[in-house]
C-alpha positions in Angstrom: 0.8 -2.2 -0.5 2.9 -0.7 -3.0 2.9 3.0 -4.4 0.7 5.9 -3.9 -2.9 4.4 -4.9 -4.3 7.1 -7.5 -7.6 5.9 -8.8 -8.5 4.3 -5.4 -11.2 4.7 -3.0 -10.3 7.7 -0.9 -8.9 7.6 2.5 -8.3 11.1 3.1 -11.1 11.0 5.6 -9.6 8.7 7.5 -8.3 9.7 11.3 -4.5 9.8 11.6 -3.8 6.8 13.8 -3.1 7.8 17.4 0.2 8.7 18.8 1.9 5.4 20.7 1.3 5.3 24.2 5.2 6.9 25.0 6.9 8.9 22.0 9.8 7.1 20.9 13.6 8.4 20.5 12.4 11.8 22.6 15.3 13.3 23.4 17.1 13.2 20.0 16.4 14.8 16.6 14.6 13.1 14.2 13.6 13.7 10.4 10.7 11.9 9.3 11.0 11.6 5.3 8.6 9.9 2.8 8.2 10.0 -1.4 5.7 12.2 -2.5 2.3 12.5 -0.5 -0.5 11.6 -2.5 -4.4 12.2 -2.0 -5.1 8.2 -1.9 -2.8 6.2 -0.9 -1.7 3.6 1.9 2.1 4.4 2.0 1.0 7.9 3.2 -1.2 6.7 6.2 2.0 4.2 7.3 3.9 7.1 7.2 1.3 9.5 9.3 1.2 6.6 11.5 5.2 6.2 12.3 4.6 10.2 12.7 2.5 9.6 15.9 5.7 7.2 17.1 7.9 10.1 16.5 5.7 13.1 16.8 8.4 15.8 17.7 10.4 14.6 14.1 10.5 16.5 10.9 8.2 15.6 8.6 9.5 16.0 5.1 8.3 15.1 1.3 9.2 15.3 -2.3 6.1 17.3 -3.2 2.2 17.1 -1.7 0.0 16.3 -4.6 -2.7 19.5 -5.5 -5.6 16.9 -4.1 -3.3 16.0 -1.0 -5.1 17.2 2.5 -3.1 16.9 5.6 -3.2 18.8 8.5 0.2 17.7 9.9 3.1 20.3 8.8 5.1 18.6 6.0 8.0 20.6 4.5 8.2 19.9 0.5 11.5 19.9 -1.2 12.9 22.1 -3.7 11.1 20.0 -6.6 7.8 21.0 -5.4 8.7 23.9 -7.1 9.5 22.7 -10.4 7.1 21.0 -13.6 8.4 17.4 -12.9 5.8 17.1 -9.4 3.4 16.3 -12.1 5.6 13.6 -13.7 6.9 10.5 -11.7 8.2 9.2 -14.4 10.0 12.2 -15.5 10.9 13.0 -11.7 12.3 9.5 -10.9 16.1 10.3 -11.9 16.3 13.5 -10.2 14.9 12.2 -6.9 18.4 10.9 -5.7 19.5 13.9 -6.4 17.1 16.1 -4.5 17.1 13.4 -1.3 20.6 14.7 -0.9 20.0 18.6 -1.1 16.7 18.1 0.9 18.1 20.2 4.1 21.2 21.6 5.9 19.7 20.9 9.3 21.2 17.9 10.9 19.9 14.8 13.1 20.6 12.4 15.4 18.0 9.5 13.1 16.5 9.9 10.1 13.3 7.5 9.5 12.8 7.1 5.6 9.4 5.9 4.3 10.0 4.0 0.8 8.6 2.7 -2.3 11.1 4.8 -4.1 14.2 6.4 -3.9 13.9 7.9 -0.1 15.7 4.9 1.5 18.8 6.6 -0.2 18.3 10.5 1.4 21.4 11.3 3.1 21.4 14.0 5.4 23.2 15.1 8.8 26.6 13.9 10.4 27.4 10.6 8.8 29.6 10.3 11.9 26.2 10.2 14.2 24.0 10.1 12.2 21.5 6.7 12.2 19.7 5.9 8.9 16.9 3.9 9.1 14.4 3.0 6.4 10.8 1.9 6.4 10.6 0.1 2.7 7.1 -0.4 1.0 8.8 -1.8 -2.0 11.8 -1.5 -3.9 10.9 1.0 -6.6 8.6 -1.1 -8.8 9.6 1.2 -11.9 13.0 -0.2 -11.4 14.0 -3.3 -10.4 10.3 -5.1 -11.1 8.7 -3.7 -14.0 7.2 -7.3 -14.5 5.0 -6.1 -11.7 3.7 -2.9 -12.7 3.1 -2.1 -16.4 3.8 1.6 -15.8 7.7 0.4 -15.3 7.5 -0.1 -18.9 7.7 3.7 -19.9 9.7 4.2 -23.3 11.3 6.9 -20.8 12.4 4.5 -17.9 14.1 1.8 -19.8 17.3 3.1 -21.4 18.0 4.4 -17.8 16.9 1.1 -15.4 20.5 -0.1 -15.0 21.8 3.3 -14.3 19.2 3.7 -12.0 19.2 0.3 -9.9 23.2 1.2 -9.6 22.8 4.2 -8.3 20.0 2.6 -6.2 22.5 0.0 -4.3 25.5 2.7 -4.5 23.7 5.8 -2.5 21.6 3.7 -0.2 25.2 1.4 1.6 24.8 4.1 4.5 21.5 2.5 5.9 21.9 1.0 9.3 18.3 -0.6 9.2 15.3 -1.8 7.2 12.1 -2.9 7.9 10.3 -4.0 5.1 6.0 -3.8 5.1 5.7 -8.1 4.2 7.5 -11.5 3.7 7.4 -10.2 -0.4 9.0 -7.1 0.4 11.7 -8.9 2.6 12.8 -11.3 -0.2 13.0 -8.1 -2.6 15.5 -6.2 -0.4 17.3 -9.2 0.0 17.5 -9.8 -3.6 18.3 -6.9 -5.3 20.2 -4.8 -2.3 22.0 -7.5 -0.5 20.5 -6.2 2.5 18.6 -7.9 5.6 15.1 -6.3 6.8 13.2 -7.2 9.7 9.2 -7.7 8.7 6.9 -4.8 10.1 3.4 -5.0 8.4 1.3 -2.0 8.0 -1.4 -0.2 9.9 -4.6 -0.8 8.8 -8.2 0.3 10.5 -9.6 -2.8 11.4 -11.7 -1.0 14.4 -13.4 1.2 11.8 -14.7 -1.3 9.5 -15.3 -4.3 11.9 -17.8 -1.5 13.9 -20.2 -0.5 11.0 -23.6 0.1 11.6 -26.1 -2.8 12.7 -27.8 -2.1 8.9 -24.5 -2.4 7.1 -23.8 -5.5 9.0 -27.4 -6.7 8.6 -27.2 -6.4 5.0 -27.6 -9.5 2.1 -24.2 -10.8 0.9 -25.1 -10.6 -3.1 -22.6 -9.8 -5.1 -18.4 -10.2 -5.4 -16.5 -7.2 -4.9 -13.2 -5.3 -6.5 -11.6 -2.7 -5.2 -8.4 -0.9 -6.0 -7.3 1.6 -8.9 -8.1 0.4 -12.3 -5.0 -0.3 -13.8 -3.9 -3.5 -16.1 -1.8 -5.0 -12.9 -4.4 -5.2 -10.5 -6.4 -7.6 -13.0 -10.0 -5.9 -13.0 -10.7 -7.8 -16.2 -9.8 -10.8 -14.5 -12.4 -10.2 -12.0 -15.1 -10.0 -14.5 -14.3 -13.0 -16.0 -14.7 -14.9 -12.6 -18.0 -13.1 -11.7 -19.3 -14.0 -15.1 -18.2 -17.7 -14.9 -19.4 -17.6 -11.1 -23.2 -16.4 -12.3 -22.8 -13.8 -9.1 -23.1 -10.2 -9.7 -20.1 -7.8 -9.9 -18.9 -4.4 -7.7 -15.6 -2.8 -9.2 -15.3 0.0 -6.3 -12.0 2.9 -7.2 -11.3 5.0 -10.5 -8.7 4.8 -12.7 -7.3 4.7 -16.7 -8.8 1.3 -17.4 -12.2 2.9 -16.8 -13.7 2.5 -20.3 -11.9 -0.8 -20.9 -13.9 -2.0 -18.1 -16.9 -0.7 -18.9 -16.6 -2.7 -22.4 -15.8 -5.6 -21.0 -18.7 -5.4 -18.5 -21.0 -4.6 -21.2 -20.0 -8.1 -22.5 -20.9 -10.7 -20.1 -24.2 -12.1 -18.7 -23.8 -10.8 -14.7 -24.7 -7.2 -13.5 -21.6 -5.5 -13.3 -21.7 -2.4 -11.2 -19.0 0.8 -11.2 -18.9 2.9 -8.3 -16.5 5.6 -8.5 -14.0 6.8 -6.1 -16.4 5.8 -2.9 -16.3 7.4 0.3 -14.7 5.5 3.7 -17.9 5.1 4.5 -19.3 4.0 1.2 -16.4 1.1 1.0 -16.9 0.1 4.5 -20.8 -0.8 3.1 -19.6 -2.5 -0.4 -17.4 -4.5 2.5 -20.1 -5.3 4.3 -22.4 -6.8 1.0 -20.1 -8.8 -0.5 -19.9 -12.5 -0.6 -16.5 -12.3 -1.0 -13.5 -9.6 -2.0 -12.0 -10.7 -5.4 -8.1 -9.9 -5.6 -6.0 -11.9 -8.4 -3.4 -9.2 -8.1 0.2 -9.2 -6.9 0.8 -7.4 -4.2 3.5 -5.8 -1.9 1.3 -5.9 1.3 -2.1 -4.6 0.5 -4.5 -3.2 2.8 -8.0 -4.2 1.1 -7.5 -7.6 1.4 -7.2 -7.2 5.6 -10.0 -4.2 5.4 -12.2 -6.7 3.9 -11.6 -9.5 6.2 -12.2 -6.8 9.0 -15.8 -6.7 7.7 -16.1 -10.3 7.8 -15.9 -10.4 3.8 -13.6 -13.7 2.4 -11.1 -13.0 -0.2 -10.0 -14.8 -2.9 -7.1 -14.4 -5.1 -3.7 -15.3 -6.2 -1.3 -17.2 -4.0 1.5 -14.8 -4.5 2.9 -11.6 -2.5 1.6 -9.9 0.4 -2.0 -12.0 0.2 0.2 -15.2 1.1 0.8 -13.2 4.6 -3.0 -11.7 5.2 -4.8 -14.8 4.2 -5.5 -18.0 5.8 -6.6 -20.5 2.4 -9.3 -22.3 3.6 -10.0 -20.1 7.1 -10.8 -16.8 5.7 -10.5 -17.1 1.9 -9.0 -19.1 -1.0 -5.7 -18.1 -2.5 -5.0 -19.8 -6.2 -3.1 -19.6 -9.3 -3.9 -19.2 -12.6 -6.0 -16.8 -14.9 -8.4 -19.2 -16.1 -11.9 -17.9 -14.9 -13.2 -21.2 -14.2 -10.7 -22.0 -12.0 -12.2 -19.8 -9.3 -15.9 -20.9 -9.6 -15.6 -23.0 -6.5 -13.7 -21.0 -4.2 -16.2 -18.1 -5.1 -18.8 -21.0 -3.6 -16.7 -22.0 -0.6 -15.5 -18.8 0.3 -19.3 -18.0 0.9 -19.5 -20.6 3.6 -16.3 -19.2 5.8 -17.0 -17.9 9.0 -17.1 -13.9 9.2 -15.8 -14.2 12.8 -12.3 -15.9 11.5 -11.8 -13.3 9.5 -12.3 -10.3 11.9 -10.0 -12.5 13.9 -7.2 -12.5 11.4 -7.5 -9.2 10.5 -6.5 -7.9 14.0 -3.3 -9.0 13.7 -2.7 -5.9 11.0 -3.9 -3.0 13.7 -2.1 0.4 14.1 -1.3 -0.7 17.6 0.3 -3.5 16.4 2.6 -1.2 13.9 3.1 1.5 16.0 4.5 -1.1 18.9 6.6 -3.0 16.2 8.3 0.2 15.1 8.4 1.6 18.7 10.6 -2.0 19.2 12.3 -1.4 15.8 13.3 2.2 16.4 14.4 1.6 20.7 16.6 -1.3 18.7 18.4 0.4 16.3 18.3 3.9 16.6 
C-alpha cells in the first residue's frame, strides 16, 4: 500500500472496521495523527481502523481532501487553511513544520500514521510523552523516487537531501515503528537506521469473500487491473500481457494515464474494457469474473492483490515488494520478473487452474481482526 490512492476505485463506502473487542491504552491520552485524508485511499482506512483500537484518542490530519467523507471527528491543521492543501508537492517541505505547531494540548502517546512526514510530529512532554509511528512507507517523493515517477518533480529534487536530513534528524524521538510489510521493514531499516516490527494492514476479506451467489456463479472471462492509472503501476504492461495471452482485458480505477491507455488499447487484438472509478460493489463483481488479477507493479503492501484473492481471483505479477508477502507462487498466483509480455502467457494459463479456496484461505490472514489484535499487542508493548 503506499500513498493516498487518487484515481482508484472508491472505498468511501466501505464500513469503518469495528472497534477491538477492549479499547487499548484507556486510561491515558492519546493523539491519533495521520497525512492528509484522501477520498480513496487505503492508508486512510488503516488509520480509521487503529481509531477503533484507540477510540477515545484525537484524531488529527494535515488537511481532509474536498471529496473526503468521514463521519469520525478529525481536527485539520493550520494548512488546511492555506493554497498548498491542493499541492503535495508544494506542501511536502512545510509539513515538518506544521507537525510541530499541530497543537498545544499534551499526551501521554501519540500514534502517527505515515507515508510521509507524520512519523516526525512532535507534540506533548518529551519527558512522558511516547511516540509511536505506524509507517506505510518512507515518503516515496523522497528517499525512493525510483518507485514513483511523481518523486521526479522539477520542484522536489534540488530539495531531496535537505529533506531526507531533516527526515532522520526530527524523527530520533520515536520509541516505536511498525512498518505495513517485509518491503517497508527493510526501507526503515535502510534509510532511518531504525528497527520496525511488521504489522500488515486491514483489509475486508469478509466483504468480498460473501458476494452474492450470481457474482460468485459468474464465468471467469477476462484478466483484470485495478489501481490508479499512473506510469508506476504499469497499466500498459497489463495490456501487453492480455494481448500476448489472447484473454480479454478489465482496467478498473481512473487516473492521468487515462488516454494513454485508451491508445494503447485501441492498438491490440483483445477487448480491452475501461470502467471508471467503480463502486465497492461494482469491484467486488470485476473480482468475482476475472480469471486472474494482473499486478506487475511494485508495491509497499497493497490491498488489491489480498481483495482479489478474497474473491477467489489468482494474481499474477512481479516478485518484488509487498506481493512477495500476500502471495503464495504456485498456490494462489504466479509472481515473476521481467517486462517482456510473453513472459507471462503461461502463468496467465496456470493461474486459471489454482484453487479459489487457497486463495480465500490466504487472504484471511490480512483481516481487520488480525490488525486491530496486532496493534492492540504493539500498543500494550510499547506504549
Amino acid at each position: 500500500m503506499s500513498a493516498p490512492t487518487d484515481g482508484a476505485p472508491t472505498r468511501t463506502d466501505a464500513p469503518v472496521p469495528g472497534t477491538a473487542a477492549a479499547p487499548v491504552l484507556a486510561g491515558r491520552s492519546v493523539a491519533l495523527i495521520h497525512e492528509w485524508f484522501g477520498a480513496t485511499g487505503g492508508s486512510e482506512q488503516v488509520f480509521l481502523s487503529m481509531a477503533g483500537v484507540v477510540p477515545h484518542a484525537d484524531r488529527f490530519v494535515l488537511w481532509k481532501d474536498d471529496d473526503a467523507t468521514v463521519e469520525a471527528d478529525i481536527h485539520e491543521s493550520w494548512l488546511a487553511r492555506t493554497p498548498l492543501r491542493r499541492s503535495k508537492a508544494l506542501a511536502l517541505p512545510v509539513m515538518p513544520l506544521t507537525w510541530r505547531t499541530l497543537t498545544r494540548k499534551t499526551y501521554d502517546v501519540v500514534l502517527s500514521s505515515s507515508h510521509a512526514f507524520a512519523h516526525t510530529v512532535k507534540i506533548g512532554d518529551p519527558d512522558r510523552t511516547r511516540h509511536l509511528s505506524y509507517v506505510h512507507s518512507p515518503a516515496r517523493y523522497v528517499w525512493s523516487p525510483e518507485l514513483d515517477q511523481r518523486g521526479a518533480n522539477a520542484v522536489l529534487a534540488p530539495m531531496r537531501a535537505v529533506l531526507q536530513a531533516g527526515d532522520r534528524r526530527l524523527s530520533r524521538h520515536v520509541h516505536s515503528y511498525a512498518a505495513n510489510s517485509r518491503e517497508v521493514q527493510a526501507r526503515i531499516r535502510r534509510y532511518w537506521g531504525r528497527d520496525a516490527r511488521v504489522i500488515n494492514p486491514p483489509v475486508e476479506v469478509d466483504y468480498f469473500g460473501a458476494a452474492p451467489p450470481e457474482v460468485r456463479d459468474q464465468d471467469r472471462r477476462y484478466l483484470l487491473g485495478v489501481g490508479r492509472w499512473i506510469p508506476y503501476k504499469n497499466f500498459d504492461l497489463m495490456i501487453g500481457i492480455a494481448a500476448a495471452a489472447g484473454v480479454p482485458l478489465v482496467i478498473a480505477g481512473s487516473g492521468p494515464e487515462k488516454e494513454n491507455l485508451r491508445r494503447l488499447a485501441a492498438r491490440v487484438d483483445v477487448p480491452v474494457t475501461f470502467e471508471v472509478r467503480p463502486t465497492r460493489e461494482r469491484l467486488r463483481e470485476l473480482y468475482w469474473g476475472a480469471r486472474a488479477l494482473l499486478y506487475p507493479a511494485l508495491e509497499d503492501f497493497g490491498m488489491i492483490p489480498v481483495e482479489a484473492q478474497a474473491c477467489g481471483t489468482p494474481v499474477v505479477g512481479w516478485a518484488r515488494g509487498g506481493l512477495l508477502e500476500t502471495v503464495v507462487t504456485g498456490e494462489t498466483g504466479f509472481l515473476l520478473d521481467g517486462t517482456d509480455p510473453v513472459d507471462y502467457v503461461d502463468a496467465v494459463r496456470d493461474a486459471s487452474r489454482l484453487p479459489a479456496s487457497a486463495a480465500l484461505a490466504n487472504a484471511r490472514r490480512f483481516t481487520p481482526q488480525a490488525f486491530q489484535a496486532n496493534m492492540a499487542a504493539w500498543l500494550t508493548e510499547e506504549a
